[in-house]
Structures are given as structure tokens and as C-alpha cells.
N, C-alpha and C positions, 0 to 999 in steps of 0.2 A: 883455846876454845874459840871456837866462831860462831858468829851469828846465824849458819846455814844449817850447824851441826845441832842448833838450841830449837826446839818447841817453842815456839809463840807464850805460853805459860811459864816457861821458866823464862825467857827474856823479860815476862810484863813480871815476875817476881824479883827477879835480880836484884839484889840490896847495892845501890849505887857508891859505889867510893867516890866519891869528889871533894875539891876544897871549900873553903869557904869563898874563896874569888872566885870558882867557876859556880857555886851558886849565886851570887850577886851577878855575875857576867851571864846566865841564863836568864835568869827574872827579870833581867832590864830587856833582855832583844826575845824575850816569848813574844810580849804583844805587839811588837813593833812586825816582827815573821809575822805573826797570823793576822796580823789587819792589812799586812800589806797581800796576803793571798786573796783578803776576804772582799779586799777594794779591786783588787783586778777582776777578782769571778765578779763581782757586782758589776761593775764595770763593762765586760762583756757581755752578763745577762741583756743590761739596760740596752748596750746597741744592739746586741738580736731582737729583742723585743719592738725596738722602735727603728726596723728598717735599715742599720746604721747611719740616723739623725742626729748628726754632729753637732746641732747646734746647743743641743740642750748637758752637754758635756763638761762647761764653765759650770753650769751649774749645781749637775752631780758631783764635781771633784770638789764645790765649795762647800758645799751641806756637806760633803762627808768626811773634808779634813775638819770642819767645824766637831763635826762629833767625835771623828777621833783623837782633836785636842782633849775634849769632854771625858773622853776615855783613858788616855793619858796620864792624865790628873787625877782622875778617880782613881786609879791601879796605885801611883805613886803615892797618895797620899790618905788611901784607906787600906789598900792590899798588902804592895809591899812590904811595909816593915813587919806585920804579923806573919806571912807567910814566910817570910826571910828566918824570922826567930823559930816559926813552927819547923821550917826545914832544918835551920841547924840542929836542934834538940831530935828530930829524924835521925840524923848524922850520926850522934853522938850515941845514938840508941841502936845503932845500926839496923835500922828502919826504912831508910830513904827508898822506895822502889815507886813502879805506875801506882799500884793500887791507894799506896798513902797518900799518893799527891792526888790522884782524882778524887778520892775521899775530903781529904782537903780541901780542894775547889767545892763541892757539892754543899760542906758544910757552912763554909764562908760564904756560897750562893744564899742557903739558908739564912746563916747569919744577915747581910744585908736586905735579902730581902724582909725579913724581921723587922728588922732597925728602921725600911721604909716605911713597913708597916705600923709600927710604932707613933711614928713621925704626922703622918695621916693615911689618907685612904690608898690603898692600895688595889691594883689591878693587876690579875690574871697573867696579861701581856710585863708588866714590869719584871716578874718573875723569868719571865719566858725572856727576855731583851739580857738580861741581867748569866741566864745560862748559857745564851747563845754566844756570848763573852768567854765565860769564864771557862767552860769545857774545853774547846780548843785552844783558848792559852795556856790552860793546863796542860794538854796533851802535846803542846810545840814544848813548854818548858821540860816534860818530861823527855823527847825526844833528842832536846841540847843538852839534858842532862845524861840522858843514855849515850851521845858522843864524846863527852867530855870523860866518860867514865872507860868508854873504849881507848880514847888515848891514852889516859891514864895506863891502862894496864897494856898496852902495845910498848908504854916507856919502860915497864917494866922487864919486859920479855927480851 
């Protein structure tokens, strides 16, 4: 069965076989893929926008490894281990497909934004900062999860 011969609906449905190492080895390089896409578009935005003005380039790449150390650390040590346990018990339910994990992102979106909310005041944009994260590294982890599930069944074949 090939990706060419599949509807776009039944790929985004596909129940994923994968191991428990290629979900750990997914959920470590999603964010690490999608901020390093997300720092080069930024990146070339910034010098179309400004003429390509070099000089100010130390100091985009310092603010922005600064934040995605910031980001880093957040993923690792509020995200991951829940999504890691939410994914396995997917697995084990033969669940795992796009739909649970972006449902998963959106509710853990939820959830922290909550818990900021909680905490104190909350704004508008924090919600908004907080999806523009978490969607697309759902959608990269979903995507190394859909490779990882194509080799799987190539090794079987």
C-alpha cells in the first residue's frame, strides 16, 4: 500500500504502529525540526523586511536562541512526559493516528493555557504564543511518526 494510492483521510486516519523508541526518538527531534524551520522563515522574513541589514542579525539569532532555550525547557519538562504516557496508552489502544495527537496538542494548549490562567492574569496573545508552538510540533511529530510507521511496515514486506 502506498502513500500515492491513500486519500489524504485515510493517511490522516492511519492507526500508527510504532515502538515505544520511535516515540521517544519523535518527541525529542519534533521541536528541535520545527523551530529550526520556524528560525530560518523568521530569519529570512527579518532580512527582506529590512533591505538585507546584516547588522542586526547577532541580535535576532541571540533573542531567538534565548527563547528557544525557554521553549526547550518548557516542552521537556511540562510536555513531554505527559504526552509520552498519553501516546503510549494511544498505542496500546490502538489509537495512535493525526487526529489524537492534534486533539492532544489542542487540549494540552488548553490545559496550560488554564494553569497560566490560574497562576494570574492572562492575555489573549499568551494563548495565541502558546498554539503557535504547539500545532506545528504536533504536526512535525505526527509526520516522524508517520515515517517511522512507513519503515516499519516496508521491514515488513
Amino acid at each position: 500500500m502506498s502513500i500515492n494510492s491513500m486519500t489524504l483521510l485515510t493517511v490522516l486516519s492511519l492507526k500508527l504502529q510504532v515502538t515505544q523508541a520511535q516515540i521517544k526518538k519523535c518527541l525529542a527531534l519534533a521541536p528541535v525540526y520545527t523551530l529550526s524551520i520556524i528560525f530560518v522563515s523568521l530569519l529570512l522574513y527579518i532580512l527582506i523586511q529590512n533591505a538585507f541589514d546584516f547588522t542586526a542579525i547577532y541580535e535576532i539569532i541571540t533573542i531567538f536562541l534565548f527563547y528557544l532555550i525557554i521553549i526547550f525547557i518548557l516542552y521537556f519538562v511540562f510536555i513531554y512526559v505527559f504526552i509520552y504516557a498519553l501516546q503510549r496508552l494511544l498505542v496500546k489502544l490502538n489509537r495512535l493516528n493525526f487526529w489524537f495527537i492534534m486533539l492532544c496538542a489542542i487540549v494540552l494548549t488548553l490545559i496550560f493555557s488554564f494553569s497560566i490562567f490560574l497562576l494570574g492574569s492572562i492575555d489573549f496573545s499568551i494563548f495565541l504564543i502558546v498554539s503557535l508552538f504547539s500545532i506545528p510540533i504536533a504536526l512535525m511529530y505526527w509526520i516522524l511518526l508517520f515515517s517511522q510507521h512507513q519503515k516499519n511496515h516496508k521491514s515488513l514486506v
